[in-house]
N, C-alpha and C positions, 0 to 999 in steps of 0.2 A: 494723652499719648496712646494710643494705638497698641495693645497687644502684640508680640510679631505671631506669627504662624507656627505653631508644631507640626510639624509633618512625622508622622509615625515611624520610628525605624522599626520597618517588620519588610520580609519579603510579600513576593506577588500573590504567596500563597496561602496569605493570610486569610486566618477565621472569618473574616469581616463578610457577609452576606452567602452566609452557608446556612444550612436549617441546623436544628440542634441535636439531629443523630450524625449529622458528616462534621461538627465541629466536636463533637466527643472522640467521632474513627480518628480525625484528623492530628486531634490534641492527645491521641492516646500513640498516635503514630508519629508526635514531633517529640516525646517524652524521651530522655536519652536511654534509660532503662532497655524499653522497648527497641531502641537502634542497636544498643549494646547487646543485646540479645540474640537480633535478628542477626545481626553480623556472626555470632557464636554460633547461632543455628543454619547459619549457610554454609558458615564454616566445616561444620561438623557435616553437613550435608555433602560441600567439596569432598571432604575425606573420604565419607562413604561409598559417595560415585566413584574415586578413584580406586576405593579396595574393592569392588564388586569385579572388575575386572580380573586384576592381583587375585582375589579368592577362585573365581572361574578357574582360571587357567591352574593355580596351584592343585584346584580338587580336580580338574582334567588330567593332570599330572596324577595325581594318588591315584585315580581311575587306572590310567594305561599302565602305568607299574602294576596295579592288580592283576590285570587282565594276562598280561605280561607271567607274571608269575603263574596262574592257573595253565596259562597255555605249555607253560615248561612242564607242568606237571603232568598233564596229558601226555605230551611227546615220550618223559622221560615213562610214562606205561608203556607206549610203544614200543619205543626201545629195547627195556628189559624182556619184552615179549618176543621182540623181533631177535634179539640175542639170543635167549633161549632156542627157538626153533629155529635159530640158522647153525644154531650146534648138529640137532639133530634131524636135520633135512637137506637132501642136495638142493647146493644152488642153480638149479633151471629157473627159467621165466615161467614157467606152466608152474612150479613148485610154488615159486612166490604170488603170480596171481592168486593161488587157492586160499595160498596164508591173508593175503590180503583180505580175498571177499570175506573167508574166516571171522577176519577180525573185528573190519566195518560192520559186519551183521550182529556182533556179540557186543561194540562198543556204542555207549549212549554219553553223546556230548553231552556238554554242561548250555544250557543257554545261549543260544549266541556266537555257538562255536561250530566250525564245522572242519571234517576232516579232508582232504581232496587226495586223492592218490596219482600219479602221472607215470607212465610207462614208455618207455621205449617211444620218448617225444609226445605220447598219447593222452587226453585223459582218459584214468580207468576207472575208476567207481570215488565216488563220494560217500558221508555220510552228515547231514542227511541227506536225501537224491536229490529233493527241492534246493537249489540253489539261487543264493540273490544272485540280480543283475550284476553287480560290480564282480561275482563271483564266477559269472558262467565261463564254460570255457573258449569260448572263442575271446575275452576280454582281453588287453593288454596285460592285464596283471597274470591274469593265468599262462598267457603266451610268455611273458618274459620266466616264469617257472619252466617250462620244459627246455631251457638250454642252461638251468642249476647243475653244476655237478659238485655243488659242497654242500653243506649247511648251511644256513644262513637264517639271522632275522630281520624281519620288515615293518615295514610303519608305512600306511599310504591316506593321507587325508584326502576325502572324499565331498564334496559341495553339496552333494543331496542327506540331506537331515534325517535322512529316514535310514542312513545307513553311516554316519558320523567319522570313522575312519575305519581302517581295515587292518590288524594287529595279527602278523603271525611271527610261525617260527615250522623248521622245517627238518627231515633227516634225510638224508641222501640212500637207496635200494640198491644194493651190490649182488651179483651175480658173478659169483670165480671171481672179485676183485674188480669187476668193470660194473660205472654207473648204467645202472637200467630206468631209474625212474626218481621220483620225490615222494613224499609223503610228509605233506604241509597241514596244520593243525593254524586254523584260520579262525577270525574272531572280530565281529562287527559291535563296533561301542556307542552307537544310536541308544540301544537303549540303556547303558548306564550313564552316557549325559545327559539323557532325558532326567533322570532321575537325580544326578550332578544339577543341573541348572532349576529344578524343583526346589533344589536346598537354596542356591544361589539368589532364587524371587522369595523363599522364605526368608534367610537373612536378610535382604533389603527392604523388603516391608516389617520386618522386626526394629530392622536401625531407623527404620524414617520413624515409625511408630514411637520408638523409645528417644528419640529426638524430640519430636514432638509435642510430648507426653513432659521431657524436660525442661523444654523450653516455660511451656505455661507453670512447672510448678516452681521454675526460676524466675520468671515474670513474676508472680506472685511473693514470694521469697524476698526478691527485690526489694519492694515496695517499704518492706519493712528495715530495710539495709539500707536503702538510702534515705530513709525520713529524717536521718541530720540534715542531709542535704536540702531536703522538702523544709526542715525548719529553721534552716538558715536563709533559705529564700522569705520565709515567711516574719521571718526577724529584722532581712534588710528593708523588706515595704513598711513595716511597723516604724521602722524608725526614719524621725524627725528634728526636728532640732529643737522643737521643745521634749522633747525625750530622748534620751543618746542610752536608758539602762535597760536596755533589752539586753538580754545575756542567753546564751545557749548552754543547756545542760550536757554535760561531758559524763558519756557511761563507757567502761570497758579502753580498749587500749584499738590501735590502726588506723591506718590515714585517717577517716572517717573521725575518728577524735581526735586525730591530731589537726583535722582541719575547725573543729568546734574550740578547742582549744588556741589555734590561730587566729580565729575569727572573735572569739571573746577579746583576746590579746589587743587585735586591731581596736575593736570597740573603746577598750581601757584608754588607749593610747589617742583616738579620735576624741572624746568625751573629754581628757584631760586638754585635750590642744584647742578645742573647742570654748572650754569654760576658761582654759587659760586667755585665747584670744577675748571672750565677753568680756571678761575682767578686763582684761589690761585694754578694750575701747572704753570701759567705761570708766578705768582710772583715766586715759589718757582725756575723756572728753570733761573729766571735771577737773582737772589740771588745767586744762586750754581755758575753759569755762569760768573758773576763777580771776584770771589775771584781767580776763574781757570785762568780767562786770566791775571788776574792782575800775579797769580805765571810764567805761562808759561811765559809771555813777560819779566819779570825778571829774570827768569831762561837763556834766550836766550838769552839776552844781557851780562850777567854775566861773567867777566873778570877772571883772574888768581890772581889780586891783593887781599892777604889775606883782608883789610878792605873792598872789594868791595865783595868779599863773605862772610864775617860776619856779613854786612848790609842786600846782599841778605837775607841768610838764615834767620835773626830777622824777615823781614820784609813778608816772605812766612810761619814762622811761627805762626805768629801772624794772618796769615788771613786762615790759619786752623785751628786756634783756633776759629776765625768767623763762618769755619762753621759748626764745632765740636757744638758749641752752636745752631747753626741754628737747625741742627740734632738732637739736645736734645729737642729743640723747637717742632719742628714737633712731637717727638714722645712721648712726654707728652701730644698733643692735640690730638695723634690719641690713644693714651694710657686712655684717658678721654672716647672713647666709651665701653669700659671693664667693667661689673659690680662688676669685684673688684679694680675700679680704688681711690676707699676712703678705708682709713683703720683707722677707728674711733675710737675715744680714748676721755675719759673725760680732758676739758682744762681749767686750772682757769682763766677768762679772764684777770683780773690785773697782774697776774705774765707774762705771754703769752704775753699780751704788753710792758711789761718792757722789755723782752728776744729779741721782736723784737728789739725795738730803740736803744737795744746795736748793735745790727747789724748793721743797716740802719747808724748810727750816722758815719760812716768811710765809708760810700760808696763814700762821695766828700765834701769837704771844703764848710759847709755851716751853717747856725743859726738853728742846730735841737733843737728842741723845744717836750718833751713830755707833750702830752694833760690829759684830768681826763680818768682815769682808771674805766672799767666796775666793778662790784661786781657780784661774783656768777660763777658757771662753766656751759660750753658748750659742747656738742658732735663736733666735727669734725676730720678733717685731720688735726694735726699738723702741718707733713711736705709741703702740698700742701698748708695749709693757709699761711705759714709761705713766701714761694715759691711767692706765688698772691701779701702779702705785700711787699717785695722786690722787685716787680714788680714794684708796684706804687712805690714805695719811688724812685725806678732807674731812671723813668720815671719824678717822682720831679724834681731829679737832673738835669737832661738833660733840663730841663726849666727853668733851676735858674741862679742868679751870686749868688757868693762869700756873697754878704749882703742880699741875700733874705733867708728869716725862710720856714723851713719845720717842719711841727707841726703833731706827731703821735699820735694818742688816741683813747679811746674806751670809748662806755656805753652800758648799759642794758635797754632795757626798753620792758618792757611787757614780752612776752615768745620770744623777738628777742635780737640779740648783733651786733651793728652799730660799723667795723673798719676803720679808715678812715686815708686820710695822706692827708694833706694839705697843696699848699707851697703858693706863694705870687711871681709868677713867671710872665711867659709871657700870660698865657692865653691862651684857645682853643676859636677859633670861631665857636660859633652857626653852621653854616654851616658843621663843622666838627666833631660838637662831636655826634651826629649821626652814623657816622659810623666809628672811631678811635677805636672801640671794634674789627671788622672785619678783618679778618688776612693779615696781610702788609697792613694795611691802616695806612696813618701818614698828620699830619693836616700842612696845607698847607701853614702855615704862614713862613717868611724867618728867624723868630730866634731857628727854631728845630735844636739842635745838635747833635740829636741821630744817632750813629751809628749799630741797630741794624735792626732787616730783618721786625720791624712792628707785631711781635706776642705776643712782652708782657701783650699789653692789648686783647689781645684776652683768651691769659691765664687766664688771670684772671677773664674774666667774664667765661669759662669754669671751673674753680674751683669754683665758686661761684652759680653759676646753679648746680653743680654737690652735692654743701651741701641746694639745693633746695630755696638756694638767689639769691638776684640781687645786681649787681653793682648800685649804684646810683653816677652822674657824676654833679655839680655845679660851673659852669667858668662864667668866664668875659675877654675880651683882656683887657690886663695891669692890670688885676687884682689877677691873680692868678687862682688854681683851687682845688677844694677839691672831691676826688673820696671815695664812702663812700663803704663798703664789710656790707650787710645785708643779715643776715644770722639768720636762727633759733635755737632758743637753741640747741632743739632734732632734726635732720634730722632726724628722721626715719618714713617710712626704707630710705636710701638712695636715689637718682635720679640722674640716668645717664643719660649724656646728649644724 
């Protein structure tokens, strides 16, 4: 027969025909770490681009309040000057030009500041004389100054870089009480955002830098953060089915252990369901295996003498009835994983145990004995309870003589119903009743007479799991043993096993 085809589950952009430095870039760039990463670091990069802006404008903001501030302080020199000598000088216009030039001549701006004085509609002197263009006086901005008759402050943003915006603040020149003029303390912030946006491409090659800088010493960091992960991968190609005890070492506490921890768990739980399946094919194939050789070798030797084949044929039918039941065995346990493997029905416990021990009471020559009867009704399977106590009681028998008592009963108590069969037999050893629930397990002592394949008590803690109880099991050698079916009133909703 023919192999069929694997076709590779990998995308298009798989390693397959790349040299061995683009399949290292490639394999270092499909590593989750590394996406994890990149993603953290674009991330962080989103953020940064979006505050470079936010920071701009906040430190343009701290800027023009400085500047702001300085220019008050200026003004309020003038002022106090300008109060002074308007105490002690008449107000004419020829009086206050002189004070003007006076003052302009004696006062030295701070940087970036200049002073403009306007008269009678006119400009009259500046200082310094040099004035920018946004500054001269034919400009709109200077024009709309000579129709000021208050104070006032101004802010004018400007599109040429070389001169940023234009920050003043102003006092209004009285003569007898009539406006004659302004005197404006003006202030270009070129070059403090020069010096604002210097800081603004330092912080941003600081944050790409230290970005950067994080990224690789996280990449690296990583590596050694996720190596459960790297040896968990390296534990699941290890394992095969002739080895299932690869285990992962569990250090410290966080997902990270709690997934080695999960993953040991699973292993536990694979490894049992594993050896438990080997096992029970390889009980179930020498159970099949026996009754075959036992027909064939009977078949083969089989004479023409009519009693020597009416012995055969009893004796090959009889052990296909062995595995007729085997097979009904098996498929009631695999029938147990089906979620409509119960089919629930109200049961009155007293009556339901009287119905059993008419049964049980012919199954073999022995002292049956029914015990006290429960009160009140249960949910379950009839037929599969009924099924599980037949079980035990069969398995009584196979433990008993002729004068030992087998005792069936039931009670209630709380929201549970305890069924139980008791006999006064030989007794399971400690060592065995452990695992005598387990499919083909049979206890090891030399007075077992059972001839069957070792699944009844498996049945029946399967039936008993499956109405969401436990078997309970209480022996002694030479004393007997009492297997108790605890089970809840209401199973619901049901539990498969």
């Amino acid at each position: 027969m023919k192999a069929p085809t694997v076709f590779p589950n990998r995308p298009f952009w798989s390693l397959a025909g790349l040299g061995p430095l683009q399949r290292s870039w490639q394999r270092l760039a499909g590593e989750t770490r590394t996406r994890i990463l990149l993603l953290y670091a674009l991330s962080l990069l989103a953020a940064v681009g979006g505050a470079v802006p936010v920071f701009r404008f906040l430190l343009f903001q701290e800027v023009d309040q400085r500047v702001q501030a300085d220019l008050r302080e200026e003004l309020e020199a003038f002022q106090e000057t300008y109060a002074a000598w308007d105490e002690l000088n008449p107000e004419t216009d020829e009086a206050l030009q002189s004070f003007i030039q006076d003052f302009l001549a004696e006062t030295l701006p701070e940087d970036d500041n200049f002073h403009i004085v306007l008269l009678n509609g006119q400009f009259f002197r500046s200082t310094p004389q040099a004035l920018p263009e946004v500054l001269a006086p034919d400009t709109d901005l200077v024009q709309g100054w000579r129709s000021l008759t208050e104070a006032t402050n101004g802010y004018l943003n400007v599109a040429d870089p070389a001169v940023g915006s234009v920050l003043y603040t102003s006092q209004v020149l009285e003569t007898n009480g009539v406006p004659r003029g302004l005197y404006v303390v003006a202030h270009l912030s070129a070059g403090e955002r020069r010096e604002a946006l210097a800081g603004v491409y330092v912080f941003a090659k600081v944050a790409v830098g230290v970005i950067a800088l994080a990224f690789l010493l996280a990449w690296v960091a990583s590596q050694q953060l996720l190596k459960p992960v790297q040896n968990l991968a390296m534990a699941a190609r290890s394992i095969s089915e002739t080895d299932l005890s690869r285990r992962l070492e569990v250090r410290g506490s966080g997902e990270l252990a709690e997934l080695s921890r999960a993953f040991n768990a699973m292993m536990n739980r694979v490894q049992s369901a594993f050896e438990s399946q080997r096992n029970f094919i390889n009980d179930a194939g020498h159970e099949l295996f026996t009754p075959l050789t036992i027909i064939q070798g009977h078949l083969e030797v089989m004479g023409d003498d009519p009693d020597d084949r009416a012995a055969t044929l009893a004796l090959v039918m009889d052990e296909i009835e062995r595995m007729s039941r085997f097979a009904s065995d098996l498929l009631l346990l695999a029938q147990a994983e089906q979620p409509n493997f119960l089919q629930l029905e109200t049961i009155h416990v007293a009556e339901f145990t009287q119905e059993i021990f008419v049964k049980v009471s012919v199954l073999a020559d022995r002292q049956w004995q029914l015990g006290s009867l429960g009160r009140g009704v249960m949910v379950g399977d009839r037929q599969r309870l009924t099924g599980a106590l037949l079980n035990l009681a069969r398995n009584a028998s196979q433990h008993t003589q002729p004068t030992d008592s087998i005792e069936l009963g039931s009670t209630t108590l709380g929201d549970t119903v305890r069924l139980w069969v008791r006999d006064s037999g030989t007794g399971i050893a400690p060592a065995d009743q452990a695992r005598i629930f387990d499919r083909f397990a049979r206890a090891a002592h030399i007075y077992r007479k059972s001839e069957g394949a070792g699944l009844g008590l498996a049945i029946v803690k399967t039936v008993a799991e499956s109405h969401q109880g436990t078997v309970e099991l209480s022996s002694q050698l030479g004393s007997g043993s009492t297997f108790t079916l605890v089970l809840p009133l209401d199973p619901s909703p049901p539990m498969t096993p």
